[in-house]
TILUMKE-749379 format. One record per atom (N, C-alpha, C): residue number from 0; residue in one letter; chain; atom name; x, y, z. Coordinates in steps of 0.2 Angstrom, whole numbers, plus 5000, padded with zeros to 4 digits. Atoms other than C-alpha are relative to their C-alpha. Layout:
   num   residu   chaine   atome      x      y      z
   NUM        A        A      CA      X      Y      Z
...
//
This chain:
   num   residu   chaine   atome      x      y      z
     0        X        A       N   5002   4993   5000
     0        X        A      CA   4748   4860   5269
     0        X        A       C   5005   5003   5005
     1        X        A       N   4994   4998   4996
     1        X        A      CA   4760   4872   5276
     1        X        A       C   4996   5007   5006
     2        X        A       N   5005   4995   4997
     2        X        A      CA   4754   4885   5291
     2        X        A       C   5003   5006   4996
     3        X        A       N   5001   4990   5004
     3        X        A      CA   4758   4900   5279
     3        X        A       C   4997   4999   4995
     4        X        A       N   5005   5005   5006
     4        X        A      CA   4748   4889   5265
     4        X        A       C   4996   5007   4998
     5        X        A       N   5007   4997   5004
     5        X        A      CA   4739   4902   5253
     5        X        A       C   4996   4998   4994
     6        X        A       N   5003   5003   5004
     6        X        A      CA   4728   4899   5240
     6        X        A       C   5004   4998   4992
     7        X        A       N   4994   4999   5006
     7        X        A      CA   4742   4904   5226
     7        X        A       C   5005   4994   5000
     8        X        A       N   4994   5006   5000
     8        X        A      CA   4755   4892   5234
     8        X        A       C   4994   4993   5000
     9        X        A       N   5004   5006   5001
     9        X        A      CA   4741   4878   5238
     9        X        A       C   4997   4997   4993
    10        X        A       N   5001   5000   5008
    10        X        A      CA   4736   4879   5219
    10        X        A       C   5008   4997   4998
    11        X        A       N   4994   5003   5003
    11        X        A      CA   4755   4876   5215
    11        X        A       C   5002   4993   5003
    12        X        A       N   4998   5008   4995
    12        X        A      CA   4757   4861   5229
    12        X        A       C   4996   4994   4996
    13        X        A       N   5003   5004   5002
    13        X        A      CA   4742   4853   5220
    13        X        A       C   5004   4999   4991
    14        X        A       N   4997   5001   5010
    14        X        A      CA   4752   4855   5199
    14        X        A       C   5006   4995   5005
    15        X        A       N   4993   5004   4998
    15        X        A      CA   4767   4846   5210
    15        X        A       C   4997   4993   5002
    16        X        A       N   5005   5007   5000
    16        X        A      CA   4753   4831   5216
    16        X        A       C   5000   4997   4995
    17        X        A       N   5000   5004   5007
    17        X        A      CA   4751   4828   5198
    17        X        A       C   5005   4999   4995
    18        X        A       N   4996   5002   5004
    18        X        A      CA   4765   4829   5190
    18        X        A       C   5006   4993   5002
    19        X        A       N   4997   5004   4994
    19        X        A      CA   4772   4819   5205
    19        X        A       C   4997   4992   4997
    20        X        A       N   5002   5006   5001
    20        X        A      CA   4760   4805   5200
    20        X        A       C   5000   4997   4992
    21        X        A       N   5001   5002   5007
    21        X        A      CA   4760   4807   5180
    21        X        A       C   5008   4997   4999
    22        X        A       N   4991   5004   4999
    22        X        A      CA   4781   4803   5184
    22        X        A       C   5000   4993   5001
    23        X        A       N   5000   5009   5001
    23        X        A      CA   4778   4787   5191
    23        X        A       C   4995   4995   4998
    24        X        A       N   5006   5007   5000
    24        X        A      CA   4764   4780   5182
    24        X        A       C   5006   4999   4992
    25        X        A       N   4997   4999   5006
    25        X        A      CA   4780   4784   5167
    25        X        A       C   5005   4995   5001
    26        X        A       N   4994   5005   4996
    26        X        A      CA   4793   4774   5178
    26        X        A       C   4999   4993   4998
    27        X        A       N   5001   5006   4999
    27        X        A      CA   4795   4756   5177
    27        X        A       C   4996   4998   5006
    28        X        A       N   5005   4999   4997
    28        X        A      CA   4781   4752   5186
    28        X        A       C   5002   4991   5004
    29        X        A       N   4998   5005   4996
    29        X        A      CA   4782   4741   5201
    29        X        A       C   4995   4999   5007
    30        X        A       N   5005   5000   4992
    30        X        A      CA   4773   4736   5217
    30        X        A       C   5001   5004   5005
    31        X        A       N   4999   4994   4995
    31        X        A      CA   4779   4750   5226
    31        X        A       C   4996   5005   4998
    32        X        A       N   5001   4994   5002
    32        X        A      CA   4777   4762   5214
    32        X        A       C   4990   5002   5000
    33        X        A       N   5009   5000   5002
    33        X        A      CA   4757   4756   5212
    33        X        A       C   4998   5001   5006
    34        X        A       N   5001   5002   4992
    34        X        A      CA   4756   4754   5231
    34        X        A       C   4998   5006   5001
    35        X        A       N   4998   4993   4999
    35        X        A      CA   4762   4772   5232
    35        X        A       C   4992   5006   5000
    36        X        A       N   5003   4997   5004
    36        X        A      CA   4749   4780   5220
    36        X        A       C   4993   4999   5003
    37        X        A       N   5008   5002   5000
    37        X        A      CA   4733   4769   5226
    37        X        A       C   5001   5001   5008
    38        X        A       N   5004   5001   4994
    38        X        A      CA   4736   4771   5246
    38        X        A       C   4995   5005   5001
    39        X        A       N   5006   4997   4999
    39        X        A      CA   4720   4780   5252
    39        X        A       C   5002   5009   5000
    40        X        A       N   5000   4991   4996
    40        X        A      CA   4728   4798   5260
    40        X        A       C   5005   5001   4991
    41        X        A       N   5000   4995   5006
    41        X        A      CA   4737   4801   5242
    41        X        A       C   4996   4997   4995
    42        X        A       N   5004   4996   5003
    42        X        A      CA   4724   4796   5231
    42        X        A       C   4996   5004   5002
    43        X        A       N   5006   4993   5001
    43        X        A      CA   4713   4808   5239
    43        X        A       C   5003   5007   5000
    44        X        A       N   4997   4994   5001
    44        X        A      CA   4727   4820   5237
    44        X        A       C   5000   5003   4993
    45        X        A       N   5000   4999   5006
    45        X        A      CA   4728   4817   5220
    45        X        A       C   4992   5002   4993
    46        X        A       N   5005   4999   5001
    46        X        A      CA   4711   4817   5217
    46        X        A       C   4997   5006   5001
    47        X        A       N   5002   4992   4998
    47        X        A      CA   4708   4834   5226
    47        X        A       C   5004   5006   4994
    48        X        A       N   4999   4995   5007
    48        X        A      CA   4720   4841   5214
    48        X        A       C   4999   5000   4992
    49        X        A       N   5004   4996   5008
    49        X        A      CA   4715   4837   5200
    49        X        A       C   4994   5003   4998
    50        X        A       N   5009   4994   4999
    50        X        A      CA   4696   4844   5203
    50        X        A       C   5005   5007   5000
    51        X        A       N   4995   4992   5000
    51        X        A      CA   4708   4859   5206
    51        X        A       C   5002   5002   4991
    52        X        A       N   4997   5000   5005
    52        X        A      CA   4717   4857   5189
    52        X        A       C   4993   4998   4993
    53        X        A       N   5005   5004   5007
    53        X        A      CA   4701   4850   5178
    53        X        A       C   5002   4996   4999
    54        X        A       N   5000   5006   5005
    54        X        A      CA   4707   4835   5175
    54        X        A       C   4999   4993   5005
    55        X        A       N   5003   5006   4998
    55        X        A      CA   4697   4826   5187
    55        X        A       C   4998   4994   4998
    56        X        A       N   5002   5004   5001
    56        X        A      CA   4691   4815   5176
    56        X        A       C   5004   4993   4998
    57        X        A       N   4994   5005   5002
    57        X        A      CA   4706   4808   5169
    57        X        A       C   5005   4999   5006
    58        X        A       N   4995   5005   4993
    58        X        A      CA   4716   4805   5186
    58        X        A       C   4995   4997   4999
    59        X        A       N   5004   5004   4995
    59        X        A      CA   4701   4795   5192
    59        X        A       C   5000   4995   4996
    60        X        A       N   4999   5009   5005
    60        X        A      CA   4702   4783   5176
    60        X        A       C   5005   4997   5002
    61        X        A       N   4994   5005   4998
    61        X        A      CA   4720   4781   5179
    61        X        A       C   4999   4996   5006
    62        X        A       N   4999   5005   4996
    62        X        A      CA   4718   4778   5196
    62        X        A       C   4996   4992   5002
    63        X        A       N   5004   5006   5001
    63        X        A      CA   4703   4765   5192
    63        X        A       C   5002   4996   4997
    64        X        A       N   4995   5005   5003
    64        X        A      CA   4714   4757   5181
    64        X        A       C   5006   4999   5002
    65        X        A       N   4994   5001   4996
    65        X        A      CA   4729   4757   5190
    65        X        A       C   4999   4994   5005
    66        X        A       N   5003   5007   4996
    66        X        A      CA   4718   4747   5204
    66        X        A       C   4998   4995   4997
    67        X        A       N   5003   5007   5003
    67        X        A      CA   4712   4735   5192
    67        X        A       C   5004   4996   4997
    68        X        A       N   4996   5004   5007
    68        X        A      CA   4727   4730   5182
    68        X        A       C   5005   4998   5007
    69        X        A       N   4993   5003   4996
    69        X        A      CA   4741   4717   5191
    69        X        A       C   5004   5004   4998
    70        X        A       N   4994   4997   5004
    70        X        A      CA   4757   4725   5190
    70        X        A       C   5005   4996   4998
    71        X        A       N   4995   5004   5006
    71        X        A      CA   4764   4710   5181
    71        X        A       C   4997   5002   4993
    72        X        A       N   5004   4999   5005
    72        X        A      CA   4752   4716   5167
    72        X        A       C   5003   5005   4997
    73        X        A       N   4996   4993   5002
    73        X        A      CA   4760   4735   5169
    73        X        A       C   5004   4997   4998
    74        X        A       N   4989   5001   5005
    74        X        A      CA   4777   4727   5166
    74        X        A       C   5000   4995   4996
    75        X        A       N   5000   5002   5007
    75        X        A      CA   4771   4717   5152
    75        X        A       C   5000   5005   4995
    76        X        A       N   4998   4995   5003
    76        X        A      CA   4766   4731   5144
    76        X        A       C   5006   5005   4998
    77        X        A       N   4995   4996   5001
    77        X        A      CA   4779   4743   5148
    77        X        A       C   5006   4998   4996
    78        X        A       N   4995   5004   5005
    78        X        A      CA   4792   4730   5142
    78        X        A       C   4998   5002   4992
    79        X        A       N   5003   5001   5008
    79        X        A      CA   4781   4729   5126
    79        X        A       C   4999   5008   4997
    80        X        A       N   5004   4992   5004
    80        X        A      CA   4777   4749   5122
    80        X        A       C   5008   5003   5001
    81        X        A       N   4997   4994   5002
    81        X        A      CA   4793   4759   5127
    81        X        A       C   5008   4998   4999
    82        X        A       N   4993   5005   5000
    82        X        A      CA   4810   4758   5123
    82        X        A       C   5004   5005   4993
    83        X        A       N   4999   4998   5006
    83        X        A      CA   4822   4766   5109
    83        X        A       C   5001   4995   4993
    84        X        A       N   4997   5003   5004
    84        X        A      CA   4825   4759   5093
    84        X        A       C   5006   4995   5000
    85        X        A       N   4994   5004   5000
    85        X        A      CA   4841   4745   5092
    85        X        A       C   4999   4995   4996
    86        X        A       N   4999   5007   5007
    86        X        A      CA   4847   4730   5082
    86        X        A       C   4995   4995   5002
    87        X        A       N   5004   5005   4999
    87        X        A      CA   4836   4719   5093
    87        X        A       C   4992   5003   4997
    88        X        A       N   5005   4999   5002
    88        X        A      CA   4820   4729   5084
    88        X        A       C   4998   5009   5004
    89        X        A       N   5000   4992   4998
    89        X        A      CA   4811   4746   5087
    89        X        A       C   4992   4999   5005
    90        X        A       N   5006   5000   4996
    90        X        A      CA   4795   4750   5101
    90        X        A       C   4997   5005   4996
    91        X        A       N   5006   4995   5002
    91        X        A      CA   4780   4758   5095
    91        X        A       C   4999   5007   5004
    92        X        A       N   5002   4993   4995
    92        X        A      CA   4781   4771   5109
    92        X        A       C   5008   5001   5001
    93        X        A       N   4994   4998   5000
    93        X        A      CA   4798   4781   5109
    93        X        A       C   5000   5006   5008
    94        X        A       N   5001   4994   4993
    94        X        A      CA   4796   4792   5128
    94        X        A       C   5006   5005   5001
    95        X        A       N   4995   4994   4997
    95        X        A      CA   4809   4806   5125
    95        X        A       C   4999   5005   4996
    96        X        A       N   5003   4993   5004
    96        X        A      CA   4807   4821   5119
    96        X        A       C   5003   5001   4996
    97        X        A       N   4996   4999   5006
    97        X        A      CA   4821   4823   5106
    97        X        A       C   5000   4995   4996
    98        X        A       N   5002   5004   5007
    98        X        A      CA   4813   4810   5096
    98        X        A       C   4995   5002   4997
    99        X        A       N   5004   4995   5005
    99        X        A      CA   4800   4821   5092
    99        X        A       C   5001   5007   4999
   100        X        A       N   4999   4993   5000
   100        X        A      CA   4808   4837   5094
   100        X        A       C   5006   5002   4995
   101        X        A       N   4995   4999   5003
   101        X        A      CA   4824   4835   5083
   101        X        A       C   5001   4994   4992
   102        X        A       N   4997   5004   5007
   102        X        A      CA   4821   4820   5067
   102        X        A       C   5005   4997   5002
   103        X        A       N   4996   5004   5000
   103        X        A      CA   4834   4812   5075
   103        X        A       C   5008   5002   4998
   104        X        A       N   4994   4996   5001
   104        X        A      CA   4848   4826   5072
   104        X        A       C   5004   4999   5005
   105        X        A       N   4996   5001   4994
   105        X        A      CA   4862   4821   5083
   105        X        A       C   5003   5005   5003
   106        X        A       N   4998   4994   4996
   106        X        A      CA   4869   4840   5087
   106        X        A       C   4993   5003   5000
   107        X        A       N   5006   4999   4998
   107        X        A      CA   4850   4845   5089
   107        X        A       C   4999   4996   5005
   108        X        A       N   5003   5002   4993
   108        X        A      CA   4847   4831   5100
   108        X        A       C   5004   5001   5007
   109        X        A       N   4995   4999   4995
   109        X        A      CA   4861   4833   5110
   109        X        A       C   4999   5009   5003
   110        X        A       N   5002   4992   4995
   110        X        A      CA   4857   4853   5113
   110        X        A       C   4994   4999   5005
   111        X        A       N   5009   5001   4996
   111        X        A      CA   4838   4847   5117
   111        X        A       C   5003   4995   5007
   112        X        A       N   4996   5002   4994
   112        X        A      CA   4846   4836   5130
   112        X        A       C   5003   5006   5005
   113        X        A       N   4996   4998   4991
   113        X        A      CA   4859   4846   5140
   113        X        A       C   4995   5007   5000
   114        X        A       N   5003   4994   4999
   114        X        A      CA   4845   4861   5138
   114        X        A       C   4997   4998   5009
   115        X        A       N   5006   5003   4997
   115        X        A      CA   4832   4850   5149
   115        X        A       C   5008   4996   5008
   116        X        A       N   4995   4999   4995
   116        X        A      CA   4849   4846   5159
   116        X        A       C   5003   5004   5002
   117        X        A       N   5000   4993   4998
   117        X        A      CA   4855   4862   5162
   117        X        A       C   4993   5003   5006
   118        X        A       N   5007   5000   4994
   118        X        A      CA   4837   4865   5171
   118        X        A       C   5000   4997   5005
   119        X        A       N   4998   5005   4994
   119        X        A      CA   4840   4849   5181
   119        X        A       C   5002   5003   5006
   120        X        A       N   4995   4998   4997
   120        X        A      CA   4855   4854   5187
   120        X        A       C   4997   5008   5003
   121        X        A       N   5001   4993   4997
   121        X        A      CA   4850   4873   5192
   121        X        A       C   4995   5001   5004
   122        X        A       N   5005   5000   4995
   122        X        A      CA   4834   4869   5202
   122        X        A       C   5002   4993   5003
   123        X        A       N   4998   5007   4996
   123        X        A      CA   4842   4853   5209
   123        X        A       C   4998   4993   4999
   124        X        A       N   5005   5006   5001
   124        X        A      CA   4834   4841   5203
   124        X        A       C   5007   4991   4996
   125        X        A       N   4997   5002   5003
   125        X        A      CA   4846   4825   5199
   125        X        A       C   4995   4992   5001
   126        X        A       N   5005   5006   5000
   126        X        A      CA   4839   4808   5193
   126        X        A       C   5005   4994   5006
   127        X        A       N   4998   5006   4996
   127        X        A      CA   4839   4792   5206
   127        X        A       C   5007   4995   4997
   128        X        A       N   4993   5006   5001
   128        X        A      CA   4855   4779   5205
   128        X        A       C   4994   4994   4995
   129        X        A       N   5002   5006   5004
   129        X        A      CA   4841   4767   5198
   129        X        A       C   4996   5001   4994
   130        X        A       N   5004   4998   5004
   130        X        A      CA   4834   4778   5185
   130        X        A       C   5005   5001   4994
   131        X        A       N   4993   5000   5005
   131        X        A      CA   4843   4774   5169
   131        X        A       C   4998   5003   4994
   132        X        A       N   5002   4998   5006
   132        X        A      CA   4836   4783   5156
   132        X        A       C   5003   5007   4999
   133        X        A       N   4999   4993   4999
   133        X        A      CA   4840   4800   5149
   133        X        A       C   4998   5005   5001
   134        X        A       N   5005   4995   4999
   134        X        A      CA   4835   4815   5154
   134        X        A       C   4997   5002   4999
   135        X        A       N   5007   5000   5002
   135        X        A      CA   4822   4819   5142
   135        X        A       C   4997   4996   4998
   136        X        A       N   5005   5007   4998
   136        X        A      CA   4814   4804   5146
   136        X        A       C   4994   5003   5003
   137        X        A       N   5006   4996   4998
   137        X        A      CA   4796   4810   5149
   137        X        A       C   5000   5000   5007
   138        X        A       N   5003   5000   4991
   138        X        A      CA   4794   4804   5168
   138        X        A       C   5007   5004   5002
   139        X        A       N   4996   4994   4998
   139        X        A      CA   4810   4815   5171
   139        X        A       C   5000   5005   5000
   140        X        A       N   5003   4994   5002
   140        X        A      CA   4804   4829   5161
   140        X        A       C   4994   5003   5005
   141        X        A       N   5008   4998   4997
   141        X        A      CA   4785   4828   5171
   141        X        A       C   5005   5000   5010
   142        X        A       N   4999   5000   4993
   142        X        A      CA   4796   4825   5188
   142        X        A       C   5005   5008   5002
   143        X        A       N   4995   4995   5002
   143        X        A      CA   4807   4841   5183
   143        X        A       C   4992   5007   5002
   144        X        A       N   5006   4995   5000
   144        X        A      CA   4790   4851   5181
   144        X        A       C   4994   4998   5008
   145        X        A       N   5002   5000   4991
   145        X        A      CA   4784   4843   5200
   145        X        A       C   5006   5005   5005
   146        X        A       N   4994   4997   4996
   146        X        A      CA   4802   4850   5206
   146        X        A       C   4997   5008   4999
   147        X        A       N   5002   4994   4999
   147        X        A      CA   4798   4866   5201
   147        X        A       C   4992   5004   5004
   148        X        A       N   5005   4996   4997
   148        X        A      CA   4779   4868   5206
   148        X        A       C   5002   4999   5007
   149        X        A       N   4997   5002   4995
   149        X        A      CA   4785   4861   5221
   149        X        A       C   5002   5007   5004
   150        X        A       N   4996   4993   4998
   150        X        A      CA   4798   4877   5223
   150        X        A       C   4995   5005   5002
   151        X        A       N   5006   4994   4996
   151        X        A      CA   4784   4889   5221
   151        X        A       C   4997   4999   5003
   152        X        A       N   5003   5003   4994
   152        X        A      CA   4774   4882   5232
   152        X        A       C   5003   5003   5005
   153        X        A       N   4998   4999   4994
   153        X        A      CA   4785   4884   5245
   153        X        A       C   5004   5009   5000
   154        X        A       N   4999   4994   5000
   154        X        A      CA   4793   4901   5238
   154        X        A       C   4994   5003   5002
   155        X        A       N   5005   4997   4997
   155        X        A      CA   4777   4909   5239
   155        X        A       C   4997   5000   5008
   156        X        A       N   5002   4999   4992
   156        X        A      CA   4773   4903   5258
   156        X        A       C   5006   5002   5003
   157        X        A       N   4996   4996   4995
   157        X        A      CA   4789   4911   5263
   157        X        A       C   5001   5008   4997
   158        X        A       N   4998   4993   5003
   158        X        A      CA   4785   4927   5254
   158        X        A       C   5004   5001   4997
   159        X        A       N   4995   4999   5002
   159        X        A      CA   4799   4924   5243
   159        X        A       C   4996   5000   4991
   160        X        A       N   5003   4999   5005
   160        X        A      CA   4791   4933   5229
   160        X        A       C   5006   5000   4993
   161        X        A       N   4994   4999   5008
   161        X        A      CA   4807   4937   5217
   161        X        A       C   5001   4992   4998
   162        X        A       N   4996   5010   4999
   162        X        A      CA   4813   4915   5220
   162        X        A       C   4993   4999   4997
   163        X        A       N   5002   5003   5004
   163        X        A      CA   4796   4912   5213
   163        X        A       C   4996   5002   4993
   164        X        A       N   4999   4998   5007
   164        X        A      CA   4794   4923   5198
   164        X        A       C   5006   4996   4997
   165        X        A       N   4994   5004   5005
   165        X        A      CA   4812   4913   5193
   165        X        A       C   4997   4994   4997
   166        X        A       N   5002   5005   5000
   166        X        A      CA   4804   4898   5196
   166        X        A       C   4995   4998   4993
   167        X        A       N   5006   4998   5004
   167        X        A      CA   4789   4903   5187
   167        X        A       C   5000   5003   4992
   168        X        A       N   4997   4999   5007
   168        X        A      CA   4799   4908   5172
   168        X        A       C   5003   4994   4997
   169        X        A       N   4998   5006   5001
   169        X        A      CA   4806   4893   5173
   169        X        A       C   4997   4993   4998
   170        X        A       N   5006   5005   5002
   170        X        A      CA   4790   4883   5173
   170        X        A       C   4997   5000   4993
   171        X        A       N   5004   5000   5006
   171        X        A      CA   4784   4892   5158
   171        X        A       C   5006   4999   4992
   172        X        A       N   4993   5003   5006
   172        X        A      CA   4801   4887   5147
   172        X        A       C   4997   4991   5000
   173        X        A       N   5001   5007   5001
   173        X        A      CA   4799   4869   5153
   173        X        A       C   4994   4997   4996
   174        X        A       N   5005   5005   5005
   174        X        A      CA   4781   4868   5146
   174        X        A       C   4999   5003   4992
   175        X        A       N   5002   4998   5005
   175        X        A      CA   4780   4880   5133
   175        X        A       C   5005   4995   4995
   176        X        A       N   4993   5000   5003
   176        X        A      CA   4799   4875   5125
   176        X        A       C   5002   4994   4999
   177        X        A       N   4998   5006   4998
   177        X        A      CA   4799   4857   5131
   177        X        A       C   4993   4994   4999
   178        X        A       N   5005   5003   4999
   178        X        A      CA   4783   4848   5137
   178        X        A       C   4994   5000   4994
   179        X        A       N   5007   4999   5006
   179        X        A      CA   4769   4855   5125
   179        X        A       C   5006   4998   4993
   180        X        A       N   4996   5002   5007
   180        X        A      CA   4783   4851   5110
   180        X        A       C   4999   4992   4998
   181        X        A       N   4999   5007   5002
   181        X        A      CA   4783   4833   5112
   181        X        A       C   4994   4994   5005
   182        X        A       N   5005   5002   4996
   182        X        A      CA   4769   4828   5127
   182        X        A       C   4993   4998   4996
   183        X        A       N   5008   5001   5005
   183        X        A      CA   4752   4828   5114
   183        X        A       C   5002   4993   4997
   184        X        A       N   4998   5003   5005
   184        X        A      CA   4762   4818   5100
   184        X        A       C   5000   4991   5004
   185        X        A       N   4997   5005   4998
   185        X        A      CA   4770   4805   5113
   185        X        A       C   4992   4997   5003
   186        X        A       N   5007   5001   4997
   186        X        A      CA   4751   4803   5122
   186        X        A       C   4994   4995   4995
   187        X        A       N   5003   5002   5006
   187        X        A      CA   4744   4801   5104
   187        X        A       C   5002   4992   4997
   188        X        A       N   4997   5005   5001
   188        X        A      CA   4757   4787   5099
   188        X        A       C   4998   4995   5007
   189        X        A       N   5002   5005   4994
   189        X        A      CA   4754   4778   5116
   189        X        A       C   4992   4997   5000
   190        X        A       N   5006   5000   4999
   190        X        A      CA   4735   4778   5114
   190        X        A       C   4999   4995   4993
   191        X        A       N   4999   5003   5004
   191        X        A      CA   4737   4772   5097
   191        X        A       C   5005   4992   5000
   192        X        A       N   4997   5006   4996
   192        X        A      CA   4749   4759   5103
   192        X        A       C   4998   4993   5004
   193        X        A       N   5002   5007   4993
   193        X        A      CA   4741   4748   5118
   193        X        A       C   4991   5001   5000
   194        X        A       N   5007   4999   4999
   194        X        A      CA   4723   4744   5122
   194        X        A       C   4999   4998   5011
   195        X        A       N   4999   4999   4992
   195        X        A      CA   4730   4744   5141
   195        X        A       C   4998   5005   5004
   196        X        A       N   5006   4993   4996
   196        X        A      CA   4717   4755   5152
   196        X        A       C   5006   5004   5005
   197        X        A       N   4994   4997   4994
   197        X        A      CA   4731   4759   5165
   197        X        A       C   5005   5008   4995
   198        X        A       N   4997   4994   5004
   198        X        A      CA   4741   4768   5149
   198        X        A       C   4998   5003   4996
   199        X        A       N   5005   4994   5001
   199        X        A      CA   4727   4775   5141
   199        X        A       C   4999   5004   5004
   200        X        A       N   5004   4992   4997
   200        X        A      CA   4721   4785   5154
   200        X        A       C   5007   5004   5003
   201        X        A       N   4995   4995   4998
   201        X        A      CA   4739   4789   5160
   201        X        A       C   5003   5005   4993
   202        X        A       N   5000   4999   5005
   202        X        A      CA   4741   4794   5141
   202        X        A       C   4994   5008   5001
   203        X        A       N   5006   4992   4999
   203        X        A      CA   4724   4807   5143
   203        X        A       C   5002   5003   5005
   204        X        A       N   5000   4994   4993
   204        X        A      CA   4729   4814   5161
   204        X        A       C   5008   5004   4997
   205        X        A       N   4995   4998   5001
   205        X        A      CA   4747   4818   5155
   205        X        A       C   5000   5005   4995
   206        X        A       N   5000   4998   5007
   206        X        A      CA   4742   4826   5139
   206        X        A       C   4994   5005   5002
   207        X        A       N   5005   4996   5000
   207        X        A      CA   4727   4834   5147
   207        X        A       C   5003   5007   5009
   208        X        A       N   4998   4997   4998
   208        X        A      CA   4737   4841   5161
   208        X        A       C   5006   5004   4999
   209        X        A       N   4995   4998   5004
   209        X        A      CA   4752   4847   5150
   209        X        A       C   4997   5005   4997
   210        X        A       N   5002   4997   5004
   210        X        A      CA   4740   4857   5140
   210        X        A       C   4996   5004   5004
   211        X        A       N   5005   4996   4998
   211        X        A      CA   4729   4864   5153
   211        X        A       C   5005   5005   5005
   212        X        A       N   4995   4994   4997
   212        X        A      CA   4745   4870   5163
   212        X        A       C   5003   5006   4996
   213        X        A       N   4997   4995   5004
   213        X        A      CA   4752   4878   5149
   213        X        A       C   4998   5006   5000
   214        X        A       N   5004   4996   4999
   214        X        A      CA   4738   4887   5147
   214        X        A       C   5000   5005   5004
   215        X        A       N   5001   4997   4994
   215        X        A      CA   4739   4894   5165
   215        X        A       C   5008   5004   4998
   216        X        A       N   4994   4997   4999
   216        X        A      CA   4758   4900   5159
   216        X        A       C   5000   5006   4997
   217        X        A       N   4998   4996   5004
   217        X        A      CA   4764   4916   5153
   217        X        A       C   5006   4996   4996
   218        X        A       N   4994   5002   5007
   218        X        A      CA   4776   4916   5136
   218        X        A       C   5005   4999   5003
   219        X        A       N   4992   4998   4996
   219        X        A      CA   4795   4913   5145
   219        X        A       C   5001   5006   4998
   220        X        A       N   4996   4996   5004
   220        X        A      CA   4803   4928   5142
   220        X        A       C   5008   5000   5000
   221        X        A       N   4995   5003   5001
   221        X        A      CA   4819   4919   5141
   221        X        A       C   4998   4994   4997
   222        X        A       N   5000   5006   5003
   222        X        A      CA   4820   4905   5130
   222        X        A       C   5006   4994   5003
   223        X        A       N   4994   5005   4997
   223        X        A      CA   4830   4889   5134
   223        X        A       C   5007   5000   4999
   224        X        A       N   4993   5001   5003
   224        X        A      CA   4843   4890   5124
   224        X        A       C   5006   5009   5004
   225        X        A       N   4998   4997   4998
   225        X        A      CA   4847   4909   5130
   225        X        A       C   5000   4999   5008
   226        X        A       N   4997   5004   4995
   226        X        A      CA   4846   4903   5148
   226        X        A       C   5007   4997   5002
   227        X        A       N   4994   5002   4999
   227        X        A      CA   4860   4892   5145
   227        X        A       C   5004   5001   4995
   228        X        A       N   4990   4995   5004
   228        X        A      CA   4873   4905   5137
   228        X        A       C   4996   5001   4994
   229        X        A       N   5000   5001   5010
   229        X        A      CA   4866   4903   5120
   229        X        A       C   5004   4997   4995
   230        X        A       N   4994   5006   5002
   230        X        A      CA   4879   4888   5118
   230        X        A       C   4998   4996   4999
   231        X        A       N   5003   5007   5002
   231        X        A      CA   4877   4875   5112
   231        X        A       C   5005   4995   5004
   232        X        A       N   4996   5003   4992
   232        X        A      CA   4885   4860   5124
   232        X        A       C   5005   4998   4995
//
């Protein structure tokens, strides 16, 4: 918490806790990443925001299943649940968004793509050297929508009231335009997929936190595509 901390920015600090942590329960999950998540001072962070955000009950399953499950067990599943289609077979869980948002149209996908890169790039956000997936890969999209609450958060305590109407505009593209388009479907698919309590409940928090933030947005009044030019890439 920042000493210009107000309730407006502290409210945004706590949507950036959980989208922070819905990212890397999406990541290839590893002994760091679970370490991260279950040591004591951030779960009680992530805990406090989600009583803030409603969806107390679903952090607290994740994190009770997170502490219960080996993470050779996460990385059995994750092996086993996500992944695209290829010659070696197809996975039951597809985590990127222009498999549900385009049929598989390869100038639709590719616009839905460099849309959610274009965002990226324009609020700073660029993925780690050992993150090899595309960028509308769900844990990049949820970490895309931490980057920005983040922003306002911190616009806000420096009284940068115009820096975080942008932002703000920019959150409510991500979820209305992005997130709520393919976030339900893909939660839905996961849950019907594994009987893995870890990715059950991160399936509910993700879907119940996507849906409840939405709600808190206004309509964009820019759409994405007009954003970036009204071009196609």
């Amino acid at each position: 918490m920042t000493p210009n901390a107000t309730p407006e920015s502290e409210y945004h600090a706590a949507r950036a806790t959980l989208y922070c942590a819905a990212a890397a329960v999406f990541t290839y999950p590893t002994d760091e990443t679970v370490r991260e998540l279950l040591d004591p001072e951030a779960r009680e962070g992530i805990e406090r925001a989600a009583e803030r955000l409603t969806v107390a009950e679903e952090a607290t399953a994740l994190l009770e299943a997170l502490a219960e499950t080996p993470v050779e067990d996460l990385e059995s599943a994750y092996n086993r649940l996500f992944g695209l289609p290829s010659d070696d077979g197809t996975y039951p869980v597809i985590p990127y968004e222009a498999h549900y948002t385009t049929r598989d149209e390869i100038s639709s996908e590719q616009r839905r793509i460099a849309t959610v890169v274009g965002l990226m790039e324009e609020f700073g956000l660029e993925p780690s050297d050992d993150f090899a997936e595309r960028q509308d890969h769900v844990a990049a999209e949820l970490e895309l929508a931490q980057v920005l609450a983040g922003q306002r958060a911190v616009a806000l305590d420096s009284g940068e009231s115009v820096a975080a109407e942008r932002v703000g505009q920019a959150e409510a593209t991500v979820l209305a335009e992005h997130l709520v388009e393919f976030v339900p479907a893909f939660a839905h698919d996961l849950r019907r997929a594994t009987d893995e309590d870890a990715y059950v409940a991160a399936a509910n928090l993700v879907e119940a936190l996507v849906s409840y933030d939405n709600g808190q947005h206004p309509d964009p009044t820019v759409s994405a595509d007009a954003a970036n030019g009204g071009e196609a890439p």
